[in-house]
C-alpha positions as CSV (number, residue, x, y, z in Angstrom):
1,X,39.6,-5.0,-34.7
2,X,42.7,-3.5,-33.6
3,X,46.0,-5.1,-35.5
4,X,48.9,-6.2,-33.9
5,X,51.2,-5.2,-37.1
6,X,54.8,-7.4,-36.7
7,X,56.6,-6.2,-40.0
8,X,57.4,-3.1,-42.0
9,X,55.8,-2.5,-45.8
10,X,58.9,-2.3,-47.7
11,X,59.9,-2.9,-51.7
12,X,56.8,-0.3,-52.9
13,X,59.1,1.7,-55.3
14,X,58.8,-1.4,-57.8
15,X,55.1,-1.3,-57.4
16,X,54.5,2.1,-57.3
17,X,58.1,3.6,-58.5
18,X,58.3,6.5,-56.4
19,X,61.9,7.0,-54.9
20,X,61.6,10.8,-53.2
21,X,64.1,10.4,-50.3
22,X,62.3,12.7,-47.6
23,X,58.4,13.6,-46.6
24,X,57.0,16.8,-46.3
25,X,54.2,17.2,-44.6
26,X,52.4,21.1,-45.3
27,X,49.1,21.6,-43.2
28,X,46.1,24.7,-44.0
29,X,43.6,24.2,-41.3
30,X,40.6,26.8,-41.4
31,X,39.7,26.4,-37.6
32,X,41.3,28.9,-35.1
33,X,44.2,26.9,-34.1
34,X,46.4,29.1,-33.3
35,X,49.5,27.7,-31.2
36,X,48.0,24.8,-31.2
37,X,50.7,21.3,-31.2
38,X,50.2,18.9,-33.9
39,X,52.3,15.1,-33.6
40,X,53.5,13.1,-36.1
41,X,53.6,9.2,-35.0
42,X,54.0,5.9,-35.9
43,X,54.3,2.5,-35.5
44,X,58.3,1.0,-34.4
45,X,58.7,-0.8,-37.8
46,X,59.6,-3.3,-35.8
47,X,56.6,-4.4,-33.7
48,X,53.7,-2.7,-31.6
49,X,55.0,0.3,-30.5
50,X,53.7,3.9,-31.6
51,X,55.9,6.7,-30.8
52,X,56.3,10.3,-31.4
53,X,58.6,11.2,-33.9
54,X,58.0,14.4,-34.8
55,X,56.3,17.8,-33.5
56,X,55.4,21.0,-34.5
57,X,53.0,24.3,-33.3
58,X,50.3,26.0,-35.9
59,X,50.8,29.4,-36.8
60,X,48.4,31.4,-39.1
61,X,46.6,28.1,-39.6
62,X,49.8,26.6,-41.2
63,X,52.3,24.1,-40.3
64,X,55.1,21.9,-41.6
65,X,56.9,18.5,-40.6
66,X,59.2,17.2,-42.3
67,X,61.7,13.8,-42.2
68,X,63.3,10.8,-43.6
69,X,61.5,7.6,-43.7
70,X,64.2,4.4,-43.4
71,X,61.7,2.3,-44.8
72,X,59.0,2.7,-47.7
73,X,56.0,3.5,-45.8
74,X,54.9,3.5,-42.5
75,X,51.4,3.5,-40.9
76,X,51.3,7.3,-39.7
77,X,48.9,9.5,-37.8
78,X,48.4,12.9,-37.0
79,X,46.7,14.5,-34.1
80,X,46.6,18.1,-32.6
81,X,46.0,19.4,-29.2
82,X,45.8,22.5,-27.3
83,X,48.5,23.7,-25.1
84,X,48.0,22.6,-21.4
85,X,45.6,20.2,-23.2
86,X,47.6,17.2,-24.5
87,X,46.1,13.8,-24.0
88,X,48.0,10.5,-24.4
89,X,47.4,9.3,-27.4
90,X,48.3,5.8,-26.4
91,X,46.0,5.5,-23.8
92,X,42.8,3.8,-25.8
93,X,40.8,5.7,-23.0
94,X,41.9,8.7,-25.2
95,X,41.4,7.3,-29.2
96,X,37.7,9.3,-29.1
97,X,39.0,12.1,-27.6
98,X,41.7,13.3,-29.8
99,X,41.7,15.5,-33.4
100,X,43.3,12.6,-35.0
101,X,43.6,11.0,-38.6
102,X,45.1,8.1,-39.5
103,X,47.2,7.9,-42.8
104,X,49.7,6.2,-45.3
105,X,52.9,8.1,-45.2
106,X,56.0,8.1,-47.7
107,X,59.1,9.9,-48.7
108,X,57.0,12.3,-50.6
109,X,54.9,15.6,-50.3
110,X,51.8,15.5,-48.2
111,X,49.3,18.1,-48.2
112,X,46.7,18.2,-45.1
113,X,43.4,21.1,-45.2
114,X,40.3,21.4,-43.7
115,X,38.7,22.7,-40.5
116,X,41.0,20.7,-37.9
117,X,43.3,16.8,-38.1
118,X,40.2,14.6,-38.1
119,X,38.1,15.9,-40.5
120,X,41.1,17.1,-42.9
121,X,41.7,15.6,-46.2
122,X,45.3,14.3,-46.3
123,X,46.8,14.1,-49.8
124,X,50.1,13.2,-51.6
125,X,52.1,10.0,-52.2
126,X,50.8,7.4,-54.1
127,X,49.7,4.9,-51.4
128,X,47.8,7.2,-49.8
129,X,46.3,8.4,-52.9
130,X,45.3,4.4,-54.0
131,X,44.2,4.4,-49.8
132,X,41.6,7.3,-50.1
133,X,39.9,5.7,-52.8
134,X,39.3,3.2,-50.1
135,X,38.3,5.6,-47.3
136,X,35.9,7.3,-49.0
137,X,34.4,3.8,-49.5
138,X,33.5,3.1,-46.1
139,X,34.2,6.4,-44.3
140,X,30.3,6.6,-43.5
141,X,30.0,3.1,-42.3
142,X,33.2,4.0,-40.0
143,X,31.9,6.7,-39.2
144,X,28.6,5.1,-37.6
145,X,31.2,2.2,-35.9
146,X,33.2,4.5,-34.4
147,X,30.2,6.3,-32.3
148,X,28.9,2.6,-31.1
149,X,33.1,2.2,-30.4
150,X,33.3,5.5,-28.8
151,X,30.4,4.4,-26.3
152,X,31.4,1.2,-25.5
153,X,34.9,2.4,-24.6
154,X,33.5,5.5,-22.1
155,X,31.5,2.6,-20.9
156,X,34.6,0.9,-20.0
157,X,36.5,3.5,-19.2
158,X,33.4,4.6,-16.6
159,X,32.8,1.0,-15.0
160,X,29.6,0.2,-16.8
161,X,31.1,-2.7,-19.0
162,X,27.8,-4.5,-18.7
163,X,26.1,-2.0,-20.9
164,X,28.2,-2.8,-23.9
165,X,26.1,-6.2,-24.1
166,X,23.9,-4.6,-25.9
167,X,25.8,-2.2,-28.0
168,X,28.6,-5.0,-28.6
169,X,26.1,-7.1,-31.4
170,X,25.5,-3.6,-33.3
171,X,29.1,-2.9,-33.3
172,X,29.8,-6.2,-35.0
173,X,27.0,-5.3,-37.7
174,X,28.9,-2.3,-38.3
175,X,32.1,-4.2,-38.6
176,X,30.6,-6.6,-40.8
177,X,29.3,-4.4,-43.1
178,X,32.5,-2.7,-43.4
179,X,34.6,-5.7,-43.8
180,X,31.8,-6.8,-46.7
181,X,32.7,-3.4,-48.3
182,X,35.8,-3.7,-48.2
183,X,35.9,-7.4,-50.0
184,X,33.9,-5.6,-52.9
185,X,36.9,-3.1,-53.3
186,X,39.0,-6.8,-53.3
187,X,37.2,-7.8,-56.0
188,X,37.3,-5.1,-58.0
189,X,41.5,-3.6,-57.2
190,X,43.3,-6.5,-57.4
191,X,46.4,-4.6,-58.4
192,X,46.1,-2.1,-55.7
193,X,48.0,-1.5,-52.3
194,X,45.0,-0.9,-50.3
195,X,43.5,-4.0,-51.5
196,X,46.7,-5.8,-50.3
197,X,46.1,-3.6,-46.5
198,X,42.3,-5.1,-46.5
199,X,44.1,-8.6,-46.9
200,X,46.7,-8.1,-44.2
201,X,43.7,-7.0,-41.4
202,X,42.2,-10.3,-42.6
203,X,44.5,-12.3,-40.5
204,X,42.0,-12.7,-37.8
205,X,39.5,-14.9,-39.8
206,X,40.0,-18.9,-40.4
207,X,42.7,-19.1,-42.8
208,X,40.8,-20.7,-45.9
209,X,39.0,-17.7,-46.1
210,X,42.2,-15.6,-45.8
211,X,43.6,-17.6,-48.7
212,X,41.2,-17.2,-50.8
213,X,41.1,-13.5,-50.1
214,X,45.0,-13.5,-50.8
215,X,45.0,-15.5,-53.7
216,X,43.0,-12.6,-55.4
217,X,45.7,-10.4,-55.3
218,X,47.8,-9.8,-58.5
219,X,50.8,-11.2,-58.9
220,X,52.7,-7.8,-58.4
221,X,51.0,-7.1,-55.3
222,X,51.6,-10.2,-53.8
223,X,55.3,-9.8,-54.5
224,X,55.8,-6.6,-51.9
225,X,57.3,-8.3,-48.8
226,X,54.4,-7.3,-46.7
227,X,52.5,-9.5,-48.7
228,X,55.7,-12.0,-48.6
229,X,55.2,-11.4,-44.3
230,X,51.8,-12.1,-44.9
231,X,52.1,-15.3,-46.4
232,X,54.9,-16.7,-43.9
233,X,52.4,-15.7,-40.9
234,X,49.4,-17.8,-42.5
235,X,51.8,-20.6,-42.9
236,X,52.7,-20.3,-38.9
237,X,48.8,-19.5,-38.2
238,X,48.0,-23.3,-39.4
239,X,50.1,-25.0,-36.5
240,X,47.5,-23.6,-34.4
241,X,44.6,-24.2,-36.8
242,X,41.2,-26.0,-35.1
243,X,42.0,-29.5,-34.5
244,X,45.8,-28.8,-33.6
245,X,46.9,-29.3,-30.5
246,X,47.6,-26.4,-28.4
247,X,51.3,-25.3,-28.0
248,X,52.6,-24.8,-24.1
249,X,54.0,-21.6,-23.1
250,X,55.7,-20.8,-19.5
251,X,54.5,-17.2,-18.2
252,X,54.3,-15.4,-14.8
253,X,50.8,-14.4,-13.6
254,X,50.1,-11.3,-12.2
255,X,50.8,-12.4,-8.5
256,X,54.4,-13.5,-9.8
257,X,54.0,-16.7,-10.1
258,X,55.1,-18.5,-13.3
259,X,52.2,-20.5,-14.7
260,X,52.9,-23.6,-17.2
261,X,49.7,-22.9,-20.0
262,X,50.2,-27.0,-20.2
263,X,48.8,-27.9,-16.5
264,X,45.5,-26.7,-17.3
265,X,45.1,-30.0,-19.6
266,X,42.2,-32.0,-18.5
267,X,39.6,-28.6,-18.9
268,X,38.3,-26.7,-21.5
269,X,39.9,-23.6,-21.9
270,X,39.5,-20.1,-23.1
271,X,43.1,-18.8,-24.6
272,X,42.1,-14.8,-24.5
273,X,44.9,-12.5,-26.1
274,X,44.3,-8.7,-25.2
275,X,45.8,-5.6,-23.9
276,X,45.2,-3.1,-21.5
277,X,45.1,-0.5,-24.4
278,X,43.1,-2.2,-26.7
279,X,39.6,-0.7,-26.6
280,X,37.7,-3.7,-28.3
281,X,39.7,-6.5,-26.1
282,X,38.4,-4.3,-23.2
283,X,34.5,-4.4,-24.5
284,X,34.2,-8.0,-24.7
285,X,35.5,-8.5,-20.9
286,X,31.6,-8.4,-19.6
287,X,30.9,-11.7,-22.0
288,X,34.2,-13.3,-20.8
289,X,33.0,-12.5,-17.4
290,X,29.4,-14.0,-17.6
291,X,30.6,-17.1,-19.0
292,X,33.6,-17.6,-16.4
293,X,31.3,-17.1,-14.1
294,X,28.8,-19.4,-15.4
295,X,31.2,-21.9,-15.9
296,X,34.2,-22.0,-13.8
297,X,32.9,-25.2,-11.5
298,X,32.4,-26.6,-14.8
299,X,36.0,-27.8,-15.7
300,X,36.4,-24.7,-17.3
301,X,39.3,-22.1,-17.3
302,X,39.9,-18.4,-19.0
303,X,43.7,-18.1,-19.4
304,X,44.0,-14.6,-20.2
305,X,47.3,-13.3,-22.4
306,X,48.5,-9.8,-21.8
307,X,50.5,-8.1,-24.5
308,X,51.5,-5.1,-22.5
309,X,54.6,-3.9,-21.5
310,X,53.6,-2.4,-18.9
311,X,52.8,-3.6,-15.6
312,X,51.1,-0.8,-14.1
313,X,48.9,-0.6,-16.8
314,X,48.0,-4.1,-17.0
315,X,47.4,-4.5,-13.3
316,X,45.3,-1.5,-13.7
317,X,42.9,-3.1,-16.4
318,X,42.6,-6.3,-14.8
319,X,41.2,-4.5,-11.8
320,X,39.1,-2.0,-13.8
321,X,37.4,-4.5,-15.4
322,X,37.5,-7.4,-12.7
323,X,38.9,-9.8,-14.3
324,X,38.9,-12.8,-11.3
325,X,40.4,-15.5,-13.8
326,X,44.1,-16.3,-14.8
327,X,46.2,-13.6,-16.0
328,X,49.6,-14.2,-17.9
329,X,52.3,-11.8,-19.3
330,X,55.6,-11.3,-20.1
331,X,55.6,-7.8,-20.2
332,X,57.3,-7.9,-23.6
333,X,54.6,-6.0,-25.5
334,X,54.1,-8.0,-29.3
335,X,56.9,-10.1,-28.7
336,X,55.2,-12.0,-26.0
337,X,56.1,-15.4,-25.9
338,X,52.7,-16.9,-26.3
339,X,51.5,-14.5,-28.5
340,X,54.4,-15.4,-30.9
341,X,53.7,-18.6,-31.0
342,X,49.7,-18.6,-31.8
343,X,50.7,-16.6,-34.5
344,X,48.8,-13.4,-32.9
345,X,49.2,-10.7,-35.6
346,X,45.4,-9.3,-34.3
347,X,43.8,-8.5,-30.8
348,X,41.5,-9.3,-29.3
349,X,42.4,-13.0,-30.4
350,X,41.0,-16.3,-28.7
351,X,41.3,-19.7,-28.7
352,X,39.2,-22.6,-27.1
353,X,40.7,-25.8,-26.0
354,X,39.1,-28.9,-25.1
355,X,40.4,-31.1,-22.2
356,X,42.6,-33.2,-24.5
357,X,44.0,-30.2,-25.5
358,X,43.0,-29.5,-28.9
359,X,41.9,-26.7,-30.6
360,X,38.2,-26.4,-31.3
361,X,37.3,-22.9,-31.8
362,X,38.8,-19.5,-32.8
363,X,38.0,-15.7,-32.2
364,X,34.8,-15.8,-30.3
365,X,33.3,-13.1,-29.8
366,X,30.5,-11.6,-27.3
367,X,27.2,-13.6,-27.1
368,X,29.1,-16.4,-29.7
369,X,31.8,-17.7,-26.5
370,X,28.5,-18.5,-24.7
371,X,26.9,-20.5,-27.6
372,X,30.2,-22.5,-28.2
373,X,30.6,-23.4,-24.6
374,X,26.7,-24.6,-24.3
375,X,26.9,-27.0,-26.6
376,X,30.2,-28.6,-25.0
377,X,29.7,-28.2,-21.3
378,X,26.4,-29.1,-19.7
């Protein structure tokens, strides 16, 4: 699941005690990349937003980057191109495409080697050292997700949504078996940061099980003010726990119009939080569509929440993958109005509400919308 990350990591250096004040990124690649571009990006500490930050060209198979971090740690990635090649890397269209890696970077001295970005080992700083032990955890189970991810989302991008029903059930396997992973390495590191990172991409489940996963975090960890941030968003995740009523928002649809989410009370509803760029909001649209189809004369409605900021793109998705029902945005990207108060820290993100406007189900996914709504809606 893609995560919708609203705060910076800060305070590490009393955890970890590191207090370098710049990075320095060195990379040795072995492939013939000669004047090749590699990025540096990362997350806007102070929402959604990736950005460039930094650039530079290989020569001799070398090259360096090098800055100032404001905050502790940051998110980071890394991804090369050819000249008269580059790719936007914030088009999810494009996340198969590019030679990228994903890794935790600090005021401190990185070290990246191998044949090319994606399959390079990066090294240096202590979070991402305590992070690789992780990686190499479930790198092969990633691995296999990312192929079934990689198909769905050329299925998408091509117009065959419909063919990611069957490929969506063995991508949640995957994820499954990587999330059950990843709860073992809970168990066993409750003192470490990347245990604290498998916690915060835990928001999407129901929140006694995120407790319980929190709870096992020492009480060092669970000092750092991302685990601080972590604990304020569960408290705001419970006014919109199952059996709560469902909290009214004012947005314009994509017509224009401005839409009160309160004068749909009366049907059962399908609150669907997404984005035009997020790849698995994008797969599940063929289930959304078989069941708004199926049940739309039903007194049933999809509401569908768009975190995008922009409105080209979002217009573009909703046609891409014909989406016929209601679609809502403020074009304010993660601080969306809606999405701010559901407590959306994760996307793709759902909620269905019955007629008297209550919540009675979360985070549905594929074939599981469909069960839900059969045994409410004859």
């Amino acid at each position: 699941m893609i995560k919708i990350v609203l705060f910076t990591i800060m305070s590490l250096i009393g955890l970890y005690g590191y207090t370098q004040d710049a990075y320095l990124i060195k990379g040795k690649l072995s492939g013939d990349h000669e004047g090749y571009k590699v990025f540096l990006r990362y997350m806007n500490p102070n929402g959604l937003k990736e950005f460039i930050v930094d650039s530079t060209y290989v020569k001799n198979g070398n090259f360096i980057l090098k800055g100032k971090l404001a905050s502790d740690m940051v998110s980071a990635k890394l991804h090369m191109t050819a000249l008269g090649k580059e790719l936007d890397p914030l088009d999810w269209k494009n996340y198969h495409k590019l030679d990228q890696q994903e890794f935790m970077l600090q005021n401190a001295e990185f070290h990246v080697t191998g044949p090319n970005i994606k399959q390079a080992r990066i090294t240096g700083g202590p979070v991402q050292t305590d992070y690789l032990v992780l990686l190499d955890i479930i790198k092969p189970l990633q691995q296999k997700a990312d192929l079934i991810s990689k198909k769905m989302m050329e299925n998408a991008a091509a117009g065959h949504s419909e063919a990611n029903k069957e490929l969506g059930p063995k991508y949640s396997s995957m994820a499954k078996a990587i999330e059950d992973a990843e709860l073992r390495f809970l168990d066993t590191h409750p003192n470490s940061f990347a245990s604290l990172l498998i916690v915060s991409n835990q928001m999407g489940v129901e929140n006694p099980k995120f407790e319980e996963r929190f709870n096992k975090l020492s009480t060092a960890v669970r000092s750092l003010s991302l685990a601080k941030a972590l604990q304020a968003q569960l408290d705001a995740q419970k006014t919109v726990d199952i059996g709560k009523h469902a909290i009214d928002f004012v947005m314009a649809n994509d017509k224009g119009v401005v839409v009160s989410f309160s004068s749909f009370k009366g049907k059962y509803v399908l609150l669907d939080f997404w984005a035009s760029w997020c790849g698995p909001c994008r797969s599940e649209m063929p289930f959304i569509n078989e069941i708004y189809q199926k049940y739309k004369d039903k007194n049933f409605e999809v509401v569908a929440v768009s975190i995008d900021s922009k409105k080209e793109h979002w217009l573009k998705a909703i046609k891409e993958d014909k989406m016929s029902w209601v679609q809502l945005s403020d074009l304010k990207g993660y601080k969306n109005d809606a999405a701010l108060k559901y407590g959306v820290m994760a996307i793709p993100r759902n909620f269905l509400i019955n007629p008297e406007g209550a919540i009675i189900a979360k985070d549905l996914r594929g074939e599981d919308i469909e069960k839900e709504l059969s045994k409410i809606i004859k």
